[in-house]
N, C-alpha and C positions, 0 to 999 in steps of 0.2 A: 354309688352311695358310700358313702367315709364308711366304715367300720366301728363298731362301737362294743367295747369289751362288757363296758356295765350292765350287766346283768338285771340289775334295777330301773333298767331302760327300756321302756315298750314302744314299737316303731308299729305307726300309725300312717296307712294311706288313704289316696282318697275322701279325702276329710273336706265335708264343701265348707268357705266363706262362714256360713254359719255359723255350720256346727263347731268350729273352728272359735269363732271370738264370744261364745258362749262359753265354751269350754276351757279359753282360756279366763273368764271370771271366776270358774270355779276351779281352777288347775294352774298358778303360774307358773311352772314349771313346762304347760306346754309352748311348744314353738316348734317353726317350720323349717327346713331346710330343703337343700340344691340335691338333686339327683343327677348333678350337672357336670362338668370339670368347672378349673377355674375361670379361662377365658370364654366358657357360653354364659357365667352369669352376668357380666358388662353388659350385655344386650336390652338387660332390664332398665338400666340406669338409664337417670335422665335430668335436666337441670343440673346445679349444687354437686351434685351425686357425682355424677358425671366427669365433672369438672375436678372435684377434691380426688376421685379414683387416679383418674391419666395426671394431674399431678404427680400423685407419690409414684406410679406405675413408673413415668419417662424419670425419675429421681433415684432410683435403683437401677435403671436402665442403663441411663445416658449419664448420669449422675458423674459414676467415677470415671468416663471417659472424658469427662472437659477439667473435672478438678481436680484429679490425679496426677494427669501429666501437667498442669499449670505448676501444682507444688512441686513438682521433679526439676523443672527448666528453671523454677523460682530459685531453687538449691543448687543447681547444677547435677544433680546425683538420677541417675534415669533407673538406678535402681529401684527409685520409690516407686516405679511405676508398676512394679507385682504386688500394690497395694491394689489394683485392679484386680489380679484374683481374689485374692481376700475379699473383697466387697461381694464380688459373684458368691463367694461361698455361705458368704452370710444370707446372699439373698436364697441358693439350695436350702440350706437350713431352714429359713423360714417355711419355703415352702413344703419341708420335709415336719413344718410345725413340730419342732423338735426346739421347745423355747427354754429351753431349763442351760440348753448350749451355751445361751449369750452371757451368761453371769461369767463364762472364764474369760473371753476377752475381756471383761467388763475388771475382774480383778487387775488381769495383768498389765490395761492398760494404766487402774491408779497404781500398781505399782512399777510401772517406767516412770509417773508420773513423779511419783515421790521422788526416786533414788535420781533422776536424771532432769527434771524440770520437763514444761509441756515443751516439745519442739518437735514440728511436723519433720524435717528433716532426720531424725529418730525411728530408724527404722520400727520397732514398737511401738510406740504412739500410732504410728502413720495408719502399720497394718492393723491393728485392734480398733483404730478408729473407722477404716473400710470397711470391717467383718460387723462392728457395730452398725454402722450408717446403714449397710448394705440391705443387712440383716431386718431394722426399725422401718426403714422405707419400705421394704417388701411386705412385711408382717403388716403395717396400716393399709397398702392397698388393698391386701386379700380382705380385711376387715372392713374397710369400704366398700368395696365391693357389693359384699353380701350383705350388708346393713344398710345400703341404699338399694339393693335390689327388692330386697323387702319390703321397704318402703314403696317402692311403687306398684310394688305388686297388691300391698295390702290398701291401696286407693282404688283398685276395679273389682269390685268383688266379682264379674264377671270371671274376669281375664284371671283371677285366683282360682277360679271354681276350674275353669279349663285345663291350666297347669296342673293343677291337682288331679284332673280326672286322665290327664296324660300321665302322671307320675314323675313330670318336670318338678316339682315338691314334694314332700312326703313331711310327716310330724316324728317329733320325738316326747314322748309322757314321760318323766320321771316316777317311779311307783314311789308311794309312801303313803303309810299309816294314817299321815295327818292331812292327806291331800283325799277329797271325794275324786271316786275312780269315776274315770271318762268312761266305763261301761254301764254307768249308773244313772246317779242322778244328771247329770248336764247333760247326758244324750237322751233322757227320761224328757226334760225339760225340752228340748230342741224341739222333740218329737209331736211334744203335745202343741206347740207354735205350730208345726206343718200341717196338724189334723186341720 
């Protein structure tokens, strides 16, 4: 389960279907998440989902091995081709969800861009745009992923309740003042539905 430093944050298992999209009328702030790594949540996906995840997934993959070395041979220069790691490291990063990273390549490539014009053969441009790509195409899959896992999960309220009772999901509350506590009324409410 990810770690979570906010202490304003109450971690919620077990939570059927239900009691769940009750609670979140009275809470948006709740929502569910993966007790999962990254590769068992694909499993969920399906249709659309599916299809937009192994997209972006083989684009970060495979990505900088077919258009890396194209613009290398294009230029004659095979050095462009340790734009290959740079792409890889953008895609660690992402998955190290450490996103506040991408803003330096992000300066330095507008500024080769200013001083020296756009030209892939530019060592800078090249690699800041592999650390970029890398980086965007990884960060949308992991975000697909789990926003279409969701989604199907949240069509069986069966197959949610099970997940749930395995601890395959688990919840997160945000606490606040202004939000009615999920120990209250919305479980109070649930409650009186079961009797």
């Amino acid at each position: 389960m990810p770690e979570t430093n906010d202490s304003n944050i109450d971690i919620i298992k077990g939570m059927t279907y239900e009691e769940f999209t009750k609670g979140v009328q009275y809470d948006k702030t709740l929502q569910f998440h993966f007790d999962v790594s990254f590769t068992d949540e694909r499993k969920f996906l399906k249709g659309f989902g599916k299809i937009a995840f192994y997209f972006f997934m083989l684009g970060y993959m495979y990505g900088p091995l077919i258009l890396i070395p194209i613009t290398a041979y294009e230029y004659h220069n095979w050095y462009l081709l340790f734009g290959i790691l740079f792409s890889y490291w953008g895609t660690y990063i992402a998955f190290s969800r450490k996103r506040g990273v991408l803003i330096i390549p992000i300066i330095l490539l507008c500024w080769f861009w200013f001083k020296y014009g756009f030209h892939l053969d530019d060592y800078g441009i090249l690699f800041c745009l592999s650390f970029i790509a890398g980086h965007i195409f990884c960060g949308i899959a992991i975000q697909t992923e789990t926003e279409y896992a969701k989604i199907e999960i949240m069509k069986d309220p069966l197959f949610f309740n099970k997940l749930s009772k395995e601890g395959i999901i688990y919840f997160l509350k945000k606490n606040s003042e202004e939000k009615v506590s999920m120990n209250s009324e919305a479980f109070m409410l649930t409650g009186e539905e079961k009797v």
